[in-house]
Each structure stands twice: as C-alpha cells, then as structure tokens.
C-alpha positions in Angstrom: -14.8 5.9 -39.6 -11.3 4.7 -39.3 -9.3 4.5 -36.1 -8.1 7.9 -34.8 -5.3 8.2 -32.1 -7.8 10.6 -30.1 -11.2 8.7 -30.1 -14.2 9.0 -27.8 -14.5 6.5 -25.4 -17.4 3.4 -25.0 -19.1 2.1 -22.3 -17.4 2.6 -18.5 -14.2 4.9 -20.0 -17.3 7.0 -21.7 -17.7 8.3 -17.6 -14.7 10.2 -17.1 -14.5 11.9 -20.6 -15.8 12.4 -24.3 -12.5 12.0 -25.6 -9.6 9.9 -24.5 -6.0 9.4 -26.3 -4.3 5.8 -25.9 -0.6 6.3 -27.1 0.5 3.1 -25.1 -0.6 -0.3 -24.1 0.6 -2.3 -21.9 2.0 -0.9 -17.8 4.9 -1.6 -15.3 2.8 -1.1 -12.1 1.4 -5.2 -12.1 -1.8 -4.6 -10.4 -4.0 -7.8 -9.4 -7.4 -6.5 -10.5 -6.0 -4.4 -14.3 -8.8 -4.6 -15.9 -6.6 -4.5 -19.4 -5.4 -8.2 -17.7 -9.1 -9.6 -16.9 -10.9 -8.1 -19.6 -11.5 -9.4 -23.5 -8.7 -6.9 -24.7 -6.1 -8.5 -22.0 -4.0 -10.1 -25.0 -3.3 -6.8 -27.0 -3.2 -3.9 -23.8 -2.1 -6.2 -20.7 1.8 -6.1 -21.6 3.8 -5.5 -18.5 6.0 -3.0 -20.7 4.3 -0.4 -22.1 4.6 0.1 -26.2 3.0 2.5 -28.7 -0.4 1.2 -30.3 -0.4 0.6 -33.6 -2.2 3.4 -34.5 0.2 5.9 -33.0 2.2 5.0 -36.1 5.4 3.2 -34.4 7.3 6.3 -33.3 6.6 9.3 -30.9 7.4 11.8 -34.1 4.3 10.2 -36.0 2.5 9.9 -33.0 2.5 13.4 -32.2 1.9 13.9 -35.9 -0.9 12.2 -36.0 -2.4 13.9 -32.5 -1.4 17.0 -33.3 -3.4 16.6 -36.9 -6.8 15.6 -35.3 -6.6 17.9 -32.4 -6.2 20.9 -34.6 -9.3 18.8 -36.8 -11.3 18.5 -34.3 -10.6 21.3 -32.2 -13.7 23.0 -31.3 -15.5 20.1 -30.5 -13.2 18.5 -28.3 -13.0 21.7 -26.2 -16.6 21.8 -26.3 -16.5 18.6 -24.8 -14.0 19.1 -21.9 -10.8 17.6 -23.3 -9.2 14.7 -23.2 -8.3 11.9 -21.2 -4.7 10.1 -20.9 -4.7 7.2 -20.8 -7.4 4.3 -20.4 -4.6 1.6 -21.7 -1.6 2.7 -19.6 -0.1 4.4 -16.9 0.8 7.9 -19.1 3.0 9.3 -16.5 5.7 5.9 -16.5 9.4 6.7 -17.6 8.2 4.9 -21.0 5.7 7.1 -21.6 5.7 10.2 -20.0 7.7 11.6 -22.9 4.4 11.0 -25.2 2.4 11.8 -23.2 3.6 15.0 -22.3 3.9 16.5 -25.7 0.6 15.8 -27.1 -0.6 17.0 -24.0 1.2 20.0 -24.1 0.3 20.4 -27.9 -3.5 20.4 -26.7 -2.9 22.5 -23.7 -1.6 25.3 -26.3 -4.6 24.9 -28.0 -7.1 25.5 -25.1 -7.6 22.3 -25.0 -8.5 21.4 -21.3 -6.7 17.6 -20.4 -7.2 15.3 -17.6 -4.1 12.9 -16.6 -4.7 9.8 -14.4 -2.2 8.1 -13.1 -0.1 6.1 -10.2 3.4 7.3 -10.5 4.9 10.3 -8.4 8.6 10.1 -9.7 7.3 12.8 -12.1 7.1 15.5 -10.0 11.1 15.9 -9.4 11.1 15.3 -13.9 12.5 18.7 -14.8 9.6 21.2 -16.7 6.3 19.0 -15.6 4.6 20.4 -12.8 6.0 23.6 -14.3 4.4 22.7 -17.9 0.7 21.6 -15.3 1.2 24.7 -13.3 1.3 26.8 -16.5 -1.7 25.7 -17.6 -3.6 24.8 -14.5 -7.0 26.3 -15.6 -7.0 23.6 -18.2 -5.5 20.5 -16.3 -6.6 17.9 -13.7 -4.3 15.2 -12.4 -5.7 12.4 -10.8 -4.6 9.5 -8.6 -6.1 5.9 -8.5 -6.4 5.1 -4.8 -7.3 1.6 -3.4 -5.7 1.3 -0.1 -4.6 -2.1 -1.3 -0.4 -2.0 -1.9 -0.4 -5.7 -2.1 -2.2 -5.7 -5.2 -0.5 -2.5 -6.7 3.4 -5.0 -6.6 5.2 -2.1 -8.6 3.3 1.0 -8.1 4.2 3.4 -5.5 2.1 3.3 -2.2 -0.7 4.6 -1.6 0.1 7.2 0.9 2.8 8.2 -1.7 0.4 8.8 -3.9 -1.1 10.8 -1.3 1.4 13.0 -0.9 1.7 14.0 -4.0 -1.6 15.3 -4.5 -1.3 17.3 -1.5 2.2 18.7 -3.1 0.0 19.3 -6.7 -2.6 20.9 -4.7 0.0 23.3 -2.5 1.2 24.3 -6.3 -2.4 25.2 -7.3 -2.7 22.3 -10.1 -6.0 20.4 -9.7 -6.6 17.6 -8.7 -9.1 14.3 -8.5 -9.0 10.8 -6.8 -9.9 7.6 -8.8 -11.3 4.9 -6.3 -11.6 2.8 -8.8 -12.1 0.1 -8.6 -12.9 -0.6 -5.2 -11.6 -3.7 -3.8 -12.5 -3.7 0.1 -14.8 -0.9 0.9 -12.9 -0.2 4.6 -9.7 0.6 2.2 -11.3 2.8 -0.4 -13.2 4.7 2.9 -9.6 5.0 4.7 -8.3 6.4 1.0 -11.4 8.9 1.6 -10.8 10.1 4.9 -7.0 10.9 4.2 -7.9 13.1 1.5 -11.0 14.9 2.1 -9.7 18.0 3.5 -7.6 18.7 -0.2 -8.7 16.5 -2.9 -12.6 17.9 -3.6 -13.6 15.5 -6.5 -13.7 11.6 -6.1 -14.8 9.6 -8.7 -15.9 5.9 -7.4 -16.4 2.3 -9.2 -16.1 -1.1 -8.8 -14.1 -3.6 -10.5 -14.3 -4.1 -13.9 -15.6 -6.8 -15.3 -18.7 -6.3 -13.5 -19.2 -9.0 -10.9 -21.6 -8.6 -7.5 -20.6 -11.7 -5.7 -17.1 -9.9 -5.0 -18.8 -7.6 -3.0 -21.2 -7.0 0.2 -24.2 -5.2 -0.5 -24.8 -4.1 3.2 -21.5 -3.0 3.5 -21.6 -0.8 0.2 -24.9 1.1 1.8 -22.4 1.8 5.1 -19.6 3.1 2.5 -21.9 5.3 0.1 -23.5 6.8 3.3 -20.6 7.5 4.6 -19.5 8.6 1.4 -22.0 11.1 1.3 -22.3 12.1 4.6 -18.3 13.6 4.7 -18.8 15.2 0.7 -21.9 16.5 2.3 -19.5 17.9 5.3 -16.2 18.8 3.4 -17.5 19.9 0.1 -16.6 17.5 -1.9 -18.4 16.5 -5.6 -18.4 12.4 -5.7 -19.0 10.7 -8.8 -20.5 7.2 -8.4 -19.7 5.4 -11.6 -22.4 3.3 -13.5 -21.0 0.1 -11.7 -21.1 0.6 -8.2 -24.7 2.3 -9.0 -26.0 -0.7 -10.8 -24.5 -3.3 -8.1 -26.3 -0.8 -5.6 -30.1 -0.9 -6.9 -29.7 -4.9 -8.2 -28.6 -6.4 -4.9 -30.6 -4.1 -2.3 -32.8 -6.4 -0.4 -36.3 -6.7 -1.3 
C-alpha cells in the first residue's frame, strides 16, 4: 500500500492513537532531547522550520485534498478507532502550521471524527476562531501539552508553567484536555509537572526518552516517581498511561 497523508502509526507513536496525520516536518521549538533530531529519521523530520511532507502534495490546497479524500475513505474505521492524532513530526499548533492543521482537523471534526492535538505552543488560544472551532466540537477533541519541567532544554518553546496555564484556561472552557510527560528527563521535574496539574488535567500519559536508553536513568528513583505517580491518580482521579518505555526500563533494571 502506498503512502497515505493519514496513516496508522508503528511502534511507540502506535500508543497514543490508531491513526496519526503528519502534514509537516521539521519544528521551531529546538528542544535538546527531539526525538525527530536523535532518531534514524533526524535528516528528513529534524528541520528547525517546519515544511509540508512530500506526501501532503507541496501545498495546503492538495494537502487538504488529499486528507479530506481518505478521511471520507476511510471514514468508519477511523472513527471506530478513535481518530486521529496531529502531529508525531511537528509541533501542529506553530504559526507555520496551525493553518493546516486546523482545516483537516476541522474537516474530520465535521465528520464525527474524534481528534487529538498535542502540542507546546499557547499563542493559539488568543488566534481568532480556534478555541471556538475546539469548543464547538469538544465531545470529539482533546488537546494535550508536553510537560518536562525542563525550560532549558525547550530554547524556543514557551515555559512550562505557560503551558500550564493554558490547559487550565482550555479546561475552564470545557475542551479536554491531556498532559504528555514524555519524555521524562529528571523524574523530580516530570513529578513537579504532576503535582501542578493534578487537580484539572485527569489523563497523563508518561514515557521516557526515545531512543530507548536505561543508563540515562535511575531505576530506584523511577520506583519513588511511579509510586508516587500512582498514589496521587489513586487520590485525584486521574487515568495515567505508562508508555511501553518507561514500563520496559521498569521490569529490565529492577534489582534482582
């Protein structure tokens, strides 16, 4: 099968959806630990100015051409699914691609299509029609915020306690939504991240870095972090999601 603008994810991106949409590669924020920098596709996605993939066909018009195509195609099954995820390549909600991104997503929230948009930015929310556009269709949307505690490895993206605040603001409006701790890159700033949102943000989804390395971390203090972890979703109702990585570095390295 040939290469479709809305695809299903492999491997670690296969944990937060069954079907993702990549209309950009390449991101502004110049984070330490990108993965799309360290990984094996670092020379094609780890541009520090985001463009349209070559499958989006070189504009936005055949872009959303081309989504809107396979979204009505597919249709059923993707909703069957739970939607689709923007964006595992970018940021989608930059001033370079937020225009993208919005109208496919819009184009598959018409649909019924439920969407999930994750994401560091917050200048967005004061961008005329888009937290109207989410609010509209909040039943089939969840916005979610990578959290790290770690500012000195995010250069260009907004703070973290920006970031913050607007998921409380999303929240007060009744849109959904989710933190990404991923990836973890102390364990005392991913737990401070925690404890500043747990009394709004109900679903936390939690990982290491990518690619998978245990000698960056402390096994004894991962044990302290996941009961902790547990012990305030356990308290303030909160679903966690412990990705495949931070799982596997848990059972490899426990002492014998």
């Amino acid at each position: 099968m040939k290469s479709h603008i809305i695809y299903r994810p492999a491997g670690a991106a296969a944990e937060y959806a069954s079907w993702g949409c990549n209309l950009y590669g390449g991101c502004t924020h110049h984070c330490a630990y990108c993965y799309n920098k360290r990984g094996v596709f670092r020379h094609a996605l780890g541009g520090d100015m985001p463009q349209l993939m070559v499958k989006a066909g070189g504009s936005l018009q055949k872009a959303y051409e081309l989504f809107s195509t396979q979204l009505d195609r597919d249709l059923e099954t993707i909703i069957r699914d739970g939607g689709i995820f923007f964006s595992f390549t970018t940021d989608p909600m930059l001033p370079e691609t937020i225009d993208g991104t919005m109208i496919c997503a819009e184009y598959a929230l018409k649909n019924g299509a439920p969407i999930q948009l994750l994401t560091k930015a917050t200048w967005w929310l004061d961008r005329s029609g888009v937290v109207e556009t989410l609010y509209d269709y909040r039943n089939l949307v969840r916005v979610g915020f990578t959290l790290t505690g770690r500012d000195d490895m995010e250069p260009c993206a907004p703070p973290n306690e920006e970031r913050i605040q607007a998921m409380q603001y999303l929240v007060d409006c009744h849109i959904p939504v989710f933190a990404s701790l991923e990836p973890i890159i102390d364990f005392a700033s991913s737990l401070k991240m925690i404890l500043d949102i747990a009394d709004f943000c109900k679903e936390m989804r939690i990982g290491i870095m990518s690619p998978y390395n245990p000698k960056q971390y402390s096994w004894s203090l991962c044990d302290r972090f996941m009961k902790k972890v547990d012990e305030l979703a356990s308290d303030k109702g909160i679903s966690v999601y412990y990705k495949n990585s931070i799982r596997r570095f848990y059972k490899e390295n426990a002492p014998q």
